[in-house]
Residue frames as a rotation matrix with the C-alpha (Angstrom) as fourth column:
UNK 1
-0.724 0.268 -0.636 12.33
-0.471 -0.866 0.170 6.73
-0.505 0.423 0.753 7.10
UNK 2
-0.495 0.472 0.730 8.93
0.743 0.665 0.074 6.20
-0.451 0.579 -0.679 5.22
UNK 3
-0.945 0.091 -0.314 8.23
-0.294 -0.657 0.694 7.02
-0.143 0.748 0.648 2.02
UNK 4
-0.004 0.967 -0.254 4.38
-0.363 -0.238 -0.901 7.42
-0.932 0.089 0.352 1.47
UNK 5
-0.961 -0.252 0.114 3.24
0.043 0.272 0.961 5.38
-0.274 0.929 -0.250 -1.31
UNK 6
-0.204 0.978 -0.048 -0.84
0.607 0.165 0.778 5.98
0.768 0.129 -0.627 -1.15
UNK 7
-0.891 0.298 -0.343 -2.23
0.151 -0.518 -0.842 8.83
-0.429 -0.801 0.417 0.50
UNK 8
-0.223 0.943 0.245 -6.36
0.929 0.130 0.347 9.16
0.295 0.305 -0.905 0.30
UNK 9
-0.428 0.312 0.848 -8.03
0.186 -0.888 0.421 12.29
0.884 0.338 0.322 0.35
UNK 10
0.587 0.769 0.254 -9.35
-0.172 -0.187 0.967 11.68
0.791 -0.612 0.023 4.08
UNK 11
0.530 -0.770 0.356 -6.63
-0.843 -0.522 0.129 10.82
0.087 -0.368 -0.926 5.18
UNK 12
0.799 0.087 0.595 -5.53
-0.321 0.898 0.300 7.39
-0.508 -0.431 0.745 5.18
UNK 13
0.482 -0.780 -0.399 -2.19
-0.876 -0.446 -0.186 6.44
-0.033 0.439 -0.898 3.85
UNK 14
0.907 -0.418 0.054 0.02
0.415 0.908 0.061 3.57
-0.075 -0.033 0.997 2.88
UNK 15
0.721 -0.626 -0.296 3.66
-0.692 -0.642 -0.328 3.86
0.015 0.442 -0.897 3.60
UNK 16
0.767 -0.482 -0.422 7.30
0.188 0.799 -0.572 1.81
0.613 0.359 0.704 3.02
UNK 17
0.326 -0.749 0.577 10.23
-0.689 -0.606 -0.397 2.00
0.647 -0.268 -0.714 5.18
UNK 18
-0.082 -0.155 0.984 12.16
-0.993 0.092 -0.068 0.53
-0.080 -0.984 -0.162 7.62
UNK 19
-0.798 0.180 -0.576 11.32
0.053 0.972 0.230 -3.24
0.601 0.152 -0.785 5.99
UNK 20
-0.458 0.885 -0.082 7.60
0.582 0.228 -0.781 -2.61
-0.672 -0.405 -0.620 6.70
UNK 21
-0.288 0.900 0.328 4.10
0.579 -0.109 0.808 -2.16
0.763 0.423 -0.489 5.02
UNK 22
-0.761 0.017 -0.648 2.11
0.643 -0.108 -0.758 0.39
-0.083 -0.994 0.071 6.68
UNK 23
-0.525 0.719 0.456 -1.21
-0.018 -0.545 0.838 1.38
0.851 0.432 0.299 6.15
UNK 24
-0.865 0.189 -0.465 -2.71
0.269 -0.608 -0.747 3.98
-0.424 -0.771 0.475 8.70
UNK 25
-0.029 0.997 -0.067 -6.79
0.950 0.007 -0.311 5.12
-0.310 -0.073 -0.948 9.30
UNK 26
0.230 -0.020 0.973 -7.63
0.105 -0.993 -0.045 8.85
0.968 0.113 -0.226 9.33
UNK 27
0.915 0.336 0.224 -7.93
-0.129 -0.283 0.950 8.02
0.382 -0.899 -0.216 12.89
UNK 28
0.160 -0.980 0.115 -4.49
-0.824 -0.197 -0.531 6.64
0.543 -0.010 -0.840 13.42
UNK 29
0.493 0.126 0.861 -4.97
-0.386 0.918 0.087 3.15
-0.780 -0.375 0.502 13.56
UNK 30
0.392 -0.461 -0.796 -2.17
-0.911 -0.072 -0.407 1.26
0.130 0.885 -0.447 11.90
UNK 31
0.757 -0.092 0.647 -1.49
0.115 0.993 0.006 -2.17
-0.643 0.070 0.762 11.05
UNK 32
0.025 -0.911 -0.411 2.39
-0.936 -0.166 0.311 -2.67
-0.351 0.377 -0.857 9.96
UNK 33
0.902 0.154 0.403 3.42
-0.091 0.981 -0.171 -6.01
-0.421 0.117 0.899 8.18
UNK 34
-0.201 -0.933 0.298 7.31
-0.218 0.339 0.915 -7.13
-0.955 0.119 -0.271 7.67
UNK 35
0.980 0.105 0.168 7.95
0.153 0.132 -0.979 -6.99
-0.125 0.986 0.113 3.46
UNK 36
-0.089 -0.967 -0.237 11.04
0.047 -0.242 0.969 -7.20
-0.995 0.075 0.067 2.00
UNK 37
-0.456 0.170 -0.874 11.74
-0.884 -0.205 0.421 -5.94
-0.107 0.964 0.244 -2.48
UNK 38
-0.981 0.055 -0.184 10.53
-0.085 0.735 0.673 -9.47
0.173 0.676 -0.717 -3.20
UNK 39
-0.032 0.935 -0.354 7.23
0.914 -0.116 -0.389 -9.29
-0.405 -0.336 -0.851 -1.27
UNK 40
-0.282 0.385 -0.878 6.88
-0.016 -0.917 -0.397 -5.65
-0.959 -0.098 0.265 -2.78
UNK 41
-0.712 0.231 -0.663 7.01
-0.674 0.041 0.738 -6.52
0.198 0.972 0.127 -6.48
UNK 42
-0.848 0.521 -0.100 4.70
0.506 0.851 0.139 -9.46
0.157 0.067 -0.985 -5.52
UNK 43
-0.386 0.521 -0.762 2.37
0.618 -0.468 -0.632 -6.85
-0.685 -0.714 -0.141 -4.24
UNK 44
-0.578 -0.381 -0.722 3.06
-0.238 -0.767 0.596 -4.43
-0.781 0.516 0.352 -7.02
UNK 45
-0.880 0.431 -0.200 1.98
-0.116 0.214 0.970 -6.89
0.461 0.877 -0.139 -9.74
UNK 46
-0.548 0.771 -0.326 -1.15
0.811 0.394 -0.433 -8.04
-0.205 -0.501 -0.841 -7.71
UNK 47
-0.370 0.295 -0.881 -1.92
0.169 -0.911 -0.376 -4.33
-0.913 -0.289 0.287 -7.39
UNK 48
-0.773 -0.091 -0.628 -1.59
-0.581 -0.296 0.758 -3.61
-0.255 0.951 0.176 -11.39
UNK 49
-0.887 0.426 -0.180 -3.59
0.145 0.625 0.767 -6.57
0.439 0.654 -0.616 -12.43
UNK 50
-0.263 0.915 -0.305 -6.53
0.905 0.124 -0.406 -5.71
-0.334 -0.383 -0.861 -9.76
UNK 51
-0.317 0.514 -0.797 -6.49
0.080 -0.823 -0.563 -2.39
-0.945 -0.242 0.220 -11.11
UNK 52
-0.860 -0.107 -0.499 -6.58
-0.508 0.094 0.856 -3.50
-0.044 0.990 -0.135 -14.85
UNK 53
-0.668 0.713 -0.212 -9.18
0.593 0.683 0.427 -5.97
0.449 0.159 -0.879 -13.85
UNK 54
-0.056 0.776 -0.628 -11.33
0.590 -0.481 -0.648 -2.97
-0.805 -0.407 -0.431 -12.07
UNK 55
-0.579 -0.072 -0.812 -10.86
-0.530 -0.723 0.442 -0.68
-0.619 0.687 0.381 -15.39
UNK 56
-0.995 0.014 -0.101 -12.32
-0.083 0.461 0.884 -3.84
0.059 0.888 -0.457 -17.56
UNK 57
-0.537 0.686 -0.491 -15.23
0.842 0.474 -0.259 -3.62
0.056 -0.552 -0.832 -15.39
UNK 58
-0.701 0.308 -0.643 -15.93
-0.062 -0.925 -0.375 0.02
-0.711 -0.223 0.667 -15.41
């Protein structure tokens, strides 16, 4: 099962499941990548701090 964590208004989508990353085109090109909880929080915080560091920029 995957749980959608990022869906874009054109379609494009990141999802979790299954012990995989997966982030699909609009077109349905998708590029999977083996993660397990320790590689997601590593991700997670990456994520936070690039979006904190795009907000300081706005």
């Amino acid at each position: 099962m995957s749980a959608p964590v990022y869906q874009h208004p054109d379609g494009h989508e990141i999802t979790i499941g299954a012990g995989l990353l997966t982030a699909c085109t609009s077109e349905g090109t998708a590029v999977s990548l083996p993660i397990g909880p320790a590689g997601l929080r590593d991700v997670a915080a990456k994520l936070l701090a690039a979006a904190d560091e795009m907000e300081a920029t706005e």
